[in-house]
mmCIF file of the C-alpha atoms, coordinates in Angstrom:
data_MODEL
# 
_entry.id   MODEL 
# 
loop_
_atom_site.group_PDB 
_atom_site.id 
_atom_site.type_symbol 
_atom_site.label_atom_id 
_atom_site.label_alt_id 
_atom_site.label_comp_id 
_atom_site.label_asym_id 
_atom_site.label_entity_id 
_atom_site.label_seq_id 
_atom_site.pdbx_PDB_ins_code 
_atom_site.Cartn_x 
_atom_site.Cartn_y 
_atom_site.Cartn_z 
_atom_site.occupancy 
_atom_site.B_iso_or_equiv 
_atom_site.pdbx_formal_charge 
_atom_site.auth_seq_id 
_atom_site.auth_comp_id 
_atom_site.auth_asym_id 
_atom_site.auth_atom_id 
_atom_site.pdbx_PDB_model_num 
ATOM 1  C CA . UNK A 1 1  ? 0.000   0.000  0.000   1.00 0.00 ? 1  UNK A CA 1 
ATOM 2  C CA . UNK A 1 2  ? 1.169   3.285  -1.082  1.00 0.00 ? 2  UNK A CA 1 
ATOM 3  C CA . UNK A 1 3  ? 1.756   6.695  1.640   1.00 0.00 ? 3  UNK A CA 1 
ATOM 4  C CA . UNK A 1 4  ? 0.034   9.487  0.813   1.00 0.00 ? 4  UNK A CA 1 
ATOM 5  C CA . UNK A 1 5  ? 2.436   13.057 1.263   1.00 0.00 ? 5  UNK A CA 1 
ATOM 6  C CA . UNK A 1 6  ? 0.969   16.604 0.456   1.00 0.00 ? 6  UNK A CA 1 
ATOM 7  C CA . UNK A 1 7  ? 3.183   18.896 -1.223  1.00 0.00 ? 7  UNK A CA 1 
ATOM 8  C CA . UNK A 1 8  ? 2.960   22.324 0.668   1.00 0.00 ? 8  UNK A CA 1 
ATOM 9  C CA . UNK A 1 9  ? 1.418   23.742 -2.168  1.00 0.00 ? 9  UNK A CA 1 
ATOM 10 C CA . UNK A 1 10 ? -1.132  21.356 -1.993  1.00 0.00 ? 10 UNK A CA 1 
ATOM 11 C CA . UNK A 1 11 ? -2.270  21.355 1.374   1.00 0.00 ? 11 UNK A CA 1 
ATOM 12 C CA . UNK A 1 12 ? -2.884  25.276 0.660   1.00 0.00 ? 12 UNK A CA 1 
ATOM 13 C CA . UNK A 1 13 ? -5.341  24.317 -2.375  1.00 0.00 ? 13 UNK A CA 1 
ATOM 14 C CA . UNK A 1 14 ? -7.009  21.539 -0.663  1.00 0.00 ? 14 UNK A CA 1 
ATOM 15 C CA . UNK A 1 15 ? -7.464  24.049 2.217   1.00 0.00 ? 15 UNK A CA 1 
ATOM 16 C CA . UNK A 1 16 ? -9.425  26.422 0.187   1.00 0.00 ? 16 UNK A CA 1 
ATOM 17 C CA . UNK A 1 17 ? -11.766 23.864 -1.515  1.00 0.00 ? 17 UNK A CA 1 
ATOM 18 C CA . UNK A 1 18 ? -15.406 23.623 -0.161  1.00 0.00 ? 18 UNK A CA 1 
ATOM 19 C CA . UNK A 1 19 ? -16.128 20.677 2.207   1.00 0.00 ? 19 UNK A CA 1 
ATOM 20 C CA . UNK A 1 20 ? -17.745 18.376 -0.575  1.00 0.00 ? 20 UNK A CA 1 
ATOM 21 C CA . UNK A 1 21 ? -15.495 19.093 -2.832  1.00 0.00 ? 21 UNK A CA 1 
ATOM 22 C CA . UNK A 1 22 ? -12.842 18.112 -0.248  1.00 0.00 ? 22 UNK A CA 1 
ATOM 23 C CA . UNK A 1 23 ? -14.509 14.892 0.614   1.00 0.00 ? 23 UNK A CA 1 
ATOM 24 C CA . UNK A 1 24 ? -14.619 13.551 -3.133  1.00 0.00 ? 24 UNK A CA 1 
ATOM 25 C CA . UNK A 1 25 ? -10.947 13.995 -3.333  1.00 0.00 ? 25 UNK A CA 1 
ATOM 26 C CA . UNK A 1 26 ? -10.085 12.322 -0.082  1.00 0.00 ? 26 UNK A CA 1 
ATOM 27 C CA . UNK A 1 27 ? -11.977 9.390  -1.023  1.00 0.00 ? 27 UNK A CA 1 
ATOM 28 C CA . UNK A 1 28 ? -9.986  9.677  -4.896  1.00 0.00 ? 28 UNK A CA 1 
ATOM 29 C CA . UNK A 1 29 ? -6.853  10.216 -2.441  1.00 0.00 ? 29 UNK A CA 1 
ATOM 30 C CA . UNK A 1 30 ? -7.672  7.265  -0.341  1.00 0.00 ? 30 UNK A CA 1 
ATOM 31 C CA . UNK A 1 31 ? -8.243  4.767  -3.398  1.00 0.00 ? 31 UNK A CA 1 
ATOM 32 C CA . UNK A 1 32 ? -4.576  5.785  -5.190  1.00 0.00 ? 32 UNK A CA 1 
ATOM 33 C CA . UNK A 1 33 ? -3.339  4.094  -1.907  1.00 0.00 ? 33 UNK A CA 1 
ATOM 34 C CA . UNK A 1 34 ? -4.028  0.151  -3.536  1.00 0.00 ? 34 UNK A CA 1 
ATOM 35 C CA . UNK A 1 35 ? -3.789  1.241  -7.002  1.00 0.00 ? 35 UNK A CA 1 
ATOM 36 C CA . UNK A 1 36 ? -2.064  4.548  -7.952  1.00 0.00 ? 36 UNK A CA 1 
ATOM 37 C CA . UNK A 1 37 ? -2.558  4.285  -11.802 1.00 0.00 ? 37 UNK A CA 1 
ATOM 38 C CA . UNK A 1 38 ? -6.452  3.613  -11.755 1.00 0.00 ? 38 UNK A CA 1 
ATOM 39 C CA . UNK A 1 39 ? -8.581  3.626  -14.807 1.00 0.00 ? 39 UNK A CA 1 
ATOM 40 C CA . UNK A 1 40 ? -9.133  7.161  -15.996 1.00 0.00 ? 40 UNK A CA 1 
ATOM 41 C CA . UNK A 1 41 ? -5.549  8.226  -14.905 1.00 0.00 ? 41 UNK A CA 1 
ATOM 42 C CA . UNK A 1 42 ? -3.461  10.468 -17.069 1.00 0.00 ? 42 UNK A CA 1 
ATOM 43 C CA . UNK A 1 43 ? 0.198   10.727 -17.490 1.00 0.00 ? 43 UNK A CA 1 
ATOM 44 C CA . UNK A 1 44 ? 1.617   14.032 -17.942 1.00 0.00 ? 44 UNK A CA 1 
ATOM 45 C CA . UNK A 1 45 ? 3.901   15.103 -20.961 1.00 0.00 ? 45 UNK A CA 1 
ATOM 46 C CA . UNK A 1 46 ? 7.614   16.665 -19.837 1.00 0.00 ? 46 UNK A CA 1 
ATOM 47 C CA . UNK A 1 47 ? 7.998   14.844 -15.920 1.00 0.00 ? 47 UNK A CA 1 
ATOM 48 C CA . UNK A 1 48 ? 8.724   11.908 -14.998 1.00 0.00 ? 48 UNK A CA 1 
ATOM 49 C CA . UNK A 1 49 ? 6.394   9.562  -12.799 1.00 0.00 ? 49 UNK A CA 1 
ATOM 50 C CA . UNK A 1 50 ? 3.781   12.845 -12.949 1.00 0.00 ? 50 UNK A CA 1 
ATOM 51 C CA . UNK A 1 51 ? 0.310   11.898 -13.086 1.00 0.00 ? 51 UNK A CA 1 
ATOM 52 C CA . UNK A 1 52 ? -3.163  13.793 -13.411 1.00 0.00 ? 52 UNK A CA 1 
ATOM 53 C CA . UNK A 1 53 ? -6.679  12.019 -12.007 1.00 0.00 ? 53 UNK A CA 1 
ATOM 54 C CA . UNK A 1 54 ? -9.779  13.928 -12.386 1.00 0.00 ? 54 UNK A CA 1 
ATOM 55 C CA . UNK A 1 55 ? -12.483 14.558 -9.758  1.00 0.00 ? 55 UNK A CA 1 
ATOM 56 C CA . UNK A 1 56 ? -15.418 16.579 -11.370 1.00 0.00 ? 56 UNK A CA 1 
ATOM 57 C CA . UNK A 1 57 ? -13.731 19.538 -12.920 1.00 0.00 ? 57 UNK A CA 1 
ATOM 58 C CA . UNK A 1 58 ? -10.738 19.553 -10.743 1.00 0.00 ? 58 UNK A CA 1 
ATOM 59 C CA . UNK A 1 59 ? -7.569  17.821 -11.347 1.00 0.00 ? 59 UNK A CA 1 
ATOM 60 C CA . UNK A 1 60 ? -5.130  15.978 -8.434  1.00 0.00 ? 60 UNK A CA 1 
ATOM 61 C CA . UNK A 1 61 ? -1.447  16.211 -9.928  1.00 0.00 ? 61 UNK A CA 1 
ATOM 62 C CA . UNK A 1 62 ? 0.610   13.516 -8.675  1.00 0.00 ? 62 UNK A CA 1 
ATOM 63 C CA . UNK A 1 63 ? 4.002   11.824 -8.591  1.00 0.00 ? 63 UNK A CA 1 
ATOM 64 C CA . UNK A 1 64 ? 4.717   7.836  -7.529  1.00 0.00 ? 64 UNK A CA 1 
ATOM 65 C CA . UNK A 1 65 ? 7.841   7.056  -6.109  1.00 0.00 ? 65 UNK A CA 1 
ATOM 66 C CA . UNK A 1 66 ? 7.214   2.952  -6.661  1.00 0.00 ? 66 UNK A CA 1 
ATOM 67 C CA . UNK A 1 67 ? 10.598  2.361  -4.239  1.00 0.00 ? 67 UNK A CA 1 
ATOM 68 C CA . UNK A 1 68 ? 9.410   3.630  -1.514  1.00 0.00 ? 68 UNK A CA 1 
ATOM 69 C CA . UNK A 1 69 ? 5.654   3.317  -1.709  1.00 0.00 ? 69 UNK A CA 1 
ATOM 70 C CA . UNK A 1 70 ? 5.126   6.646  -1.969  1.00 0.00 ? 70 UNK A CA 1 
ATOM 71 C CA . UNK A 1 71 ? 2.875   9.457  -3.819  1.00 0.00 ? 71 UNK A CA 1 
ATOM 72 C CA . UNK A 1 72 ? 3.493   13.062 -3.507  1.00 0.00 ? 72 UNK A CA 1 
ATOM 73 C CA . UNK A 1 73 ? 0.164   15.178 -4.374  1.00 0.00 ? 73 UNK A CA 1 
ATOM 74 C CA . UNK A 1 74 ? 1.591   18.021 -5.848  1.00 0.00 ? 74 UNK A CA 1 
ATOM 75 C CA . UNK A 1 75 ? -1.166  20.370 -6.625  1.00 0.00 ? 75 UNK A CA 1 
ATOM 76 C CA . UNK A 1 76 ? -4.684  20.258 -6.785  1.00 0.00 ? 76 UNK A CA 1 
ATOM 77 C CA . UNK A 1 77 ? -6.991  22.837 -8.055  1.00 0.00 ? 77 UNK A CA 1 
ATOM 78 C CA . UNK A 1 78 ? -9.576  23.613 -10.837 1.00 0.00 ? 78 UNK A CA 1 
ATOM 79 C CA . UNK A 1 79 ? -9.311  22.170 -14.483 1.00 0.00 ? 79 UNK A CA 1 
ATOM 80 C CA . UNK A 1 80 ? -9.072  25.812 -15.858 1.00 0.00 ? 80 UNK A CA 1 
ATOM 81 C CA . UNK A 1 81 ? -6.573  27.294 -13.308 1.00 0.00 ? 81 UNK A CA 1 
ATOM 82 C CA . UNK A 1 82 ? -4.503  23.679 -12.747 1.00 0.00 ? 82 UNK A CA 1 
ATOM 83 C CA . UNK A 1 83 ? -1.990  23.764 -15.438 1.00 0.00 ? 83 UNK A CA 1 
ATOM 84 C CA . UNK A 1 84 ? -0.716  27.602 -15.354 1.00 0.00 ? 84 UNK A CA 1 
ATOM 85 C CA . UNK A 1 85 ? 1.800   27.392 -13.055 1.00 0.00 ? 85 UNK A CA 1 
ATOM 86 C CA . UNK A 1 86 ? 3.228   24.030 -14.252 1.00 0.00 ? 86 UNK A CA 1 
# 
């Protein structure tokens, strides 16, 4: 089972997201745990190991770190705003 590690960044996003918005992404959060490249996932052009998974119209951007069991959230944020400061 993967570990779950918010980037800084991300905590702030999450942080400012309503409360049922913030409960659909915990529970997309909780399932990359057993399976971190689900159906629906997206890699992302340019990094390596980065990962997008949709939730409504936001996007979670991710990294896995398969040797130690790990996935970084990175940011998290609305479909239109996500990608700008990439």
């Amino acid at each position: 089972m993967y570990k779950i590690e918010f980037s800084p960044k991300a905590e702030r996003a999450f942080s400012k997201l309503s409360e049922l918005v913030r409960e659909k992404i915990t529970l997309k959060i909780d399932n990359l745990t057993f399976d971190p490249r689900p159906p629906g996932v997206k890699k992302l052009k340019g990094g390596k190991n980065q990962y997008r998974i949709r939730v409504e119209n936001y996007r979670i951007l991710y990294t896995i770190e398969d040797s130690i069991l790990l996935i970084l959230i990175v940011d998290l944020g609305d479909r239109k705003e996500i990608y700008k400061n990439m």
